[in-house]
C-alpha positions in Angstrom: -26.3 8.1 6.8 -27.2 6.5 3.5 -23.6 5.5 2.4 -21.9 4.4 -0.6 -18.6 3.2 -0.7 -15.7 2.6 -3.6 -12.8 0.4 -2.3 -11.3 -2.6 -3.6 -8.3 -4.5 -1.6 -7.8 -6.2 1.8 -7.1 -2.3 3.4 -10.4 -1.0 2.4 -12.5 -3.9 4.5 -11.8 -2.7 7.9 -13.4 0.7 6.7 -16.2 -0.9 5.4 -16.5 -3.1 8.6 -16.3 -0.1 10.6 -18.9 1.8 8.8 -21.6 -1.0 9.1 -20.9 -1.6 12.8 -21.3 2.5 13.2 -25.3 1.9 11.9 -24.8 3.3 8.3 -26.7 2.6 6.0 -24.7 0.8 3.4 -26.4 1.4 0.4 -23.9 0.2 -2.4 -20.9 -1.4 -2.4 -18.1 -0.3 -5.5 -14.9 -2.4 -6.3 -13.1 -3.2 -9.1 -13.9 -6.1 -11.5 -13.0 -9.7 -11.0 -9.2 -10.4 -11.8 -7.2 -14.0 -13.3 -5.2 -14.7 -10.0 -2.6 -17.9 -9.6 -1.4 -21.0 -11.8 -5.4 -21.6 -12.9 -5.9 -17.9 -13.8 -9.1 -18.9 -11.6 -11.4 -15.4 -11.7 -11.4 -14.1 -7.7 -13.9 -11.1 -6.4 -11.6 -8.3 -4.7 -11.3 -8.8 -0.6 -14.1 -5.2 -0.5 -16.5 -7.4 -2.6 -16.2 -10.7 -0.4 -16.6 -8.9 2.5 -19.8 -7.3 1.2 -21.4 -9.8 -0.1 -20.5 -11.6 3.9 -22.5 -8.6 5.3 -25.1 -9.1 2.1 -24.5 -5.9 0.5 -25.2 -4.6 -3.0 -22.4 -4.5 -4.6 -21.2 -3.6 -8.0 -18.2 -3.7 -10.2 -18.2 -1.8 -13.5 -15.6 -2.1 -15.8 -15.6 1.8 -16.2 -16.8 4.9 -14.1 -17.1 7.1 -17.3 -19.4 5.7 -19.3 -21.5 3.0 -19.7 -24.7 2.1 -17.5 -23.1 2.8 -14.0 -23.1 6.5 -14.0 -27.1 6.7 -14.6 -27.3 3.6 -12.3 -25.5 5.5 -9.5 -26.9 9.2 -10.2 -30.2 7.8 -9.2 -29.6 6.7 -5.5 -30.1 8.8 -2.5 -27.2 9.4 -1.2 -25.8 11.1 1.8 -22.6 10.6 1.1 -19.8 8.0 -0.5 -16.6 6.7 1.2 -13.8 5.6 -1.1 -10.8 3.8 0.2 -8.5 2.5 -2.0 -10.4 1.7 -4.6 -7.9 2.3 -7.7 -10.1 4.9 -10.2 -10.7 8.5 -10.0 -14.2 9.5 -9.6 -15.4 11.7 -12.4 -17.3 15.2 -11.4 -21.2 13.4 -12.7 -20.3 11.0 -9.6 -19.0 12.9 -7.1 -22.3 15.2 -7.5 -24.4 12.7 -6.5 -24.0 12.4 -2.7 -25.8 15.3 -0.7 -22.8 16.0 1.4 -20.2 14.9 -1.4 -17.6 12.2 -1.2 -15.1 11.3 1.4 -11.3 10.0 1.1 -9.6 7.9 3.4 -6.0 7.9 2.1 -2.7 6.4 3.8 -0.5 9.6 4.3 -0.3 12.7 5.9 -1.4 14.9 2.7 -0.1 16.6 0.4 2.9 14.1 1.3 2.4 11.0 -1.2 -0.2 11.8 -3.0 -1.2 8.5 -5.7 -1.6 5.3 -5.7 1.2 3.8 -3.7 1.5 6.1 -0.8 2.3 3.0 2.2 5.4 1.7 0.0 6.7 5.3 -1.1 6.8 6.4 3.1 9.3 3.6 3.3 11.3 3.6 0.8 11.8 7.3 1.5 12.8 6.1 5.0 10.5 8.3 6.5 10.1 8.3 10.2 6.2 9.0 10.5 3.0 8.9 8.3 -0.4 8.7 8.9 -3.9 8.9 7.4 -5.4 11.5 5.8 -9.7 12.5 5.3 -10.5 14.6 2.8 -13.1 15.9 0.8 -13.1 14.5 -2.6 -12.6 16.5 -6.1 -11.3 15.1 -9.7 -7.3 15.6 -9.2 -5.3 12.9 -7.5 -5.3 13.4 -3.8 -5.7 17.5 -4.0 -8.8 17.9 -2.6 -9.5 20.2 0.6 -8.4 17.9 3.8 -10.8 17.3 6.5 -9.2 15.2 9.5 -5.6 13.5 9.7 -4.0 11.5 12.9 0.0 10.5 12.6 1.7 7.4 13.4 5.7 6.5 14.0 7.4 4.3 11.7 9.1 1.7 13.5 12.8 0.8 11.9 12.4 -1.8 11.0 8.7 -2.0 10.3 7.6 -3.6 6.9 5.1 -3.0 4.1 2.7 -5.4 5.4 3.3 -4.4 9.0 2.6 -0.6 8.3 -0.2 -1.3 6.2 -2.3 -3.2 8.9 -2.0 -0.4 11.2 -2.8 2.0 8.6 -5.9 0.1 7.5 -7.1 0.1 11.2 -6.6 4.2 11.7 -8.2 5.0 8.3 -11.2 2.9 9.5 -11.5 4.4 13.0 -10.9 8.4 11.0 -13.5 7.9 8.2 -16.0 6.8 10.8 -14.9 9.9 13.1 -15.0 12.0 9.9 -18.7 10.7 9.3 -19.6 11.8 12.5 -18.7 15.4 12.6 -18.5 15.7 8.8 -21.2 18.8 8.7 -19.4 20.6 11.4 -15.5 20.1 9.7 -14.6 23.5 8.2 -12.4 21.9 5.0 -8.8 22.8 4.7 -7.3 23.6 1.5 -3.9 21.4 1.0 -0.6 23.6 1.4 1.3 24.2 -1.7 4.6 23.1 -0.3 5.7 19.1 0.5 3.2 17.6 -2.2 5.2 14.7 -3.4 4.1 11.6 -5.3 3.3 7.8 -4.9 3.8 6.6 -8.5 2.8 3.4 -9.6 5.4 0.6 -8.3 6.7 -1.4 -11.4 8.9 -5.0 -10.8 12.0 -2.9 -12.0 11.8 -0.8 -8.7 13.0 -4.0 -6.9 16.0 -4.3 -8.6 19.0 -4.1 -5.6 21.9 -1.5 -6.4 24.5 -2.8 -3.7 26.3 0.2 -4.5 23.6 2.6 -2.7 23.7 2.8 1.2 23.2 -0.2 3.9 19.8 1.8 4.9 18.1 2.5 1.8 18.3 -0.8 0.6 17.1 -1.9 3.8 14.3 0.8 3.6 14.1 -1.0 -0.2 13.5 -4.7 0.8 11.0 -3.5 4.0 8.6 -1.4 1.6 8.3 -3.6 -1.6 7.4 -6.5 0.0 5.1 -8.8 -1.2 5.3 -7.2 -4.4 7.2 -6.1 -6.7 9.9 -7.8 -4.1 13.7 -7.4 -4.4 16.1 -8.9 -5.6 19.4 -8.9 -8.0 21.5 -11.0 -10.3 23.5 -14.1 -8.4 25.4 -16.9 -10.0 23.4 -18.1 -12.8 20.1 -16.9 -11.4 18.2 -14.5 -9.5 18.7 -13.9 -5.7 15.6 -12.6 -4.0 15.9 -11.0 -0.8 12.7 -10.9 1.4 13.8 -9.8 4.8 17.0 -7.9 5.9 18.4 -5.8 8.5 21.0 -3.4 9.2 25.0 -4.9 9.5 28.4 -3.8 10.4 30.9 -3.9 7.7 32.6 -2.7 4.4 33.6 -4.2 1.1 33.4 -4.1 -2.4 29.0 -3.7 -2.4 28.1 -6.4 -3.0 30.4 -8.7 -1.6 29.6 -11.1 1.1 31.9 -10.5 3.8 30.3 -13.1 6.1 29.0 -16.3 6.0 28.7 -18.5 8.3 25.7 -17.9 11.2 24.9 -15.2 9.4 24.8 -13.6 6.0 26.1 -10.3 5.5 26.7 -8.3 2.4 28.6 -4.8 2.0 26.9 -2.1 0.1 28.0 1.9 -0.8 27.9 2.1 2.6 27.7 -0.2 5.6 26.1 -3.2 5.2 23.3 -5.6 5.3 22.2 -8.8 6.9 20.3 -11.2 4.9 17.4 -12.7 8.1 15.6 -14.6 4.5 16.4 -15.1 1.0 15.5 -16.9 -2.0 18.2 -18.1 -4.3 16.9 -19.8 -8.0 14.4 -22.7 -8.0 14.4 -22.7 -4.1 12.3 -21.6 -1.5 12.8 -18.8 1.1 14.9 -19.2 3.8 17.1 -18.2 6.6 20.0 -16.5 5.8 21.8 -19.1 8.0 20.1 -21.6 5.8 20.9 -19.9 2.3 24.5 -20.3 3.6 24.5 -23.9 4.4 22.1 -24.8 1.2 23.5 -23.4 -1.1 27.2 -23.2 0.0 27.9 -19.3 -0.3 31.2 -17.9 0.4 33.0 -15.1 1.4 34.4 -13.3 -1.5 31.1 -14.2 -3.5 29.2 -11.1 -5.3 25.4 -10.4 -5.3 24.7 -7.8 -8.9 
């Protein structure tokens, strides 16, 4: 098939690389515009585009989808069909028109559950238990369109962000490329009414740590908003961050560190959590045995 395909970060490339080795024809390649990244503010391509231009694709990256030259541009290919992944805008109804057989959505979660933008992170911070990937056929609302294919995964316990995401990346590649396959034979389902919930947009204050909610969601907490926005709370003079934690025995004021010494364990509303790697102010991250001994914390000391 004569593809085109919109995607943007790191978990769109598998999809792309899985396309190409399927004998597509890749056609174009869509991402979002260069952004300012570390100290330097140095301009980087997105991790679709560097992959593309690897494979020596066409690529482009317009700084809108409405208006400008890239709708005309992209009305006059021939197109079978386009493949979006991740790629962060919502095609308008001029561009989903173009392709022959329309466009295609590979999206991280069993639809209608977490529909949006942040649909990996929301799974875990809801503590769910599975989650999956979802194919469907593409129209100008947020995730509603008419399914096509989905395949479930577990969530392991104590399974992070980054974790869940690789494995997600490599199922959405292998469904898309299924999807291609039998796309003219898939009768289209319409979503259900019921369970639609919503991935919002994750902002830094969605790491701030309550100590005074339950052991497991702020373990649920620390797992799903890691690397960003991370988690952490008020401590001494500073910020604590906490990068990686796991479920404890114990009660207290929340809080409260009620052990420190091999380990690092803080009570919360309920139960408690052990600190495997922290961050306390102007330091690097480190064991929790190590945040002990570093920076001398004590029993009795409070974290919020």
């Amino acid at each position: 098939m004569r593809v085109a395909f919109f995607g943007t970060p790191a978990y769109a490339v598998p999809t792309l690389d899985a396309l190409v080795q399927a004998g597509h024809e890749l056609v174009t390649v869509v991402a979002q515009p260069d952004q300012r990244h570390g100290r330097g503010r140095r301009l980087q391509s997105p991790p679709v585009i560097q992959r593309a231009r690897e494979l020596g694709l066409q690529t482009r990256q317009p700084r809108g989808v409405r208006s400008g030259p890239f709708p005309t541009n992209y009305g006059e290919l021939v197109l079978d069909v386009a493949v979006v992944v991740a790629y962060g805008r919502i095609l308008t109804a001029r561009l989903l028109a173009v392709p022959r057989l329309g466009c295609v959505n590979g999206h991280g979660s069993l639809l209608p559950r977490w529909r949006g933008a942040a649909p990996i992170q929301h799974a875990l911070l809801a503590g769910d238990a599975v989650t999956g990937v979802t194919t469907m056929q593409m129209d100008e609302g947020l995730d509603t369109g008419d399914m096509l294919l989905s395949r479930s995964l577990q969530i392991g316990a104590d399974e992070t962000h980054m974790q869940l995401r690789g494995r997600l990346a490599a199922l959405t590649a292998e469904l898309v490329v299924e999807t291609l396959e039998r796309l003219e034979e898939i009768e289209p389902t319409p979503q259900p009414a019921q369970g639609v919930t919503h991935a919002h947009m994750l902002l830094k204050e969605h790491g701030l740590l309550d100590w005074s909610r339950p052991a497991k969601e702020l373990h649920d907490q620390v797992r799903g908003l890691q690397p960003w926005p991370g988690t952490s709370c008020p401590f001494r003079d500073g910020v604590f961050k906490l990068t990686r934690a796991r479920l404890g025995e114990g009660s207290g004021q929340p809080g409260r560190v009620i052990e420190a010494g091999k380990r690092l364990l803080v009570a919360c509303g309920e139960g408690a959590l052990e600190v495997l790697e922290g961050q306390l102010p102007g330091k690097k991250a480190v064991s929790g045995r190590d945040l002990v001994n570093g920076g001398r914390i004590q029993v009795g000391e409070q974290l919020g």
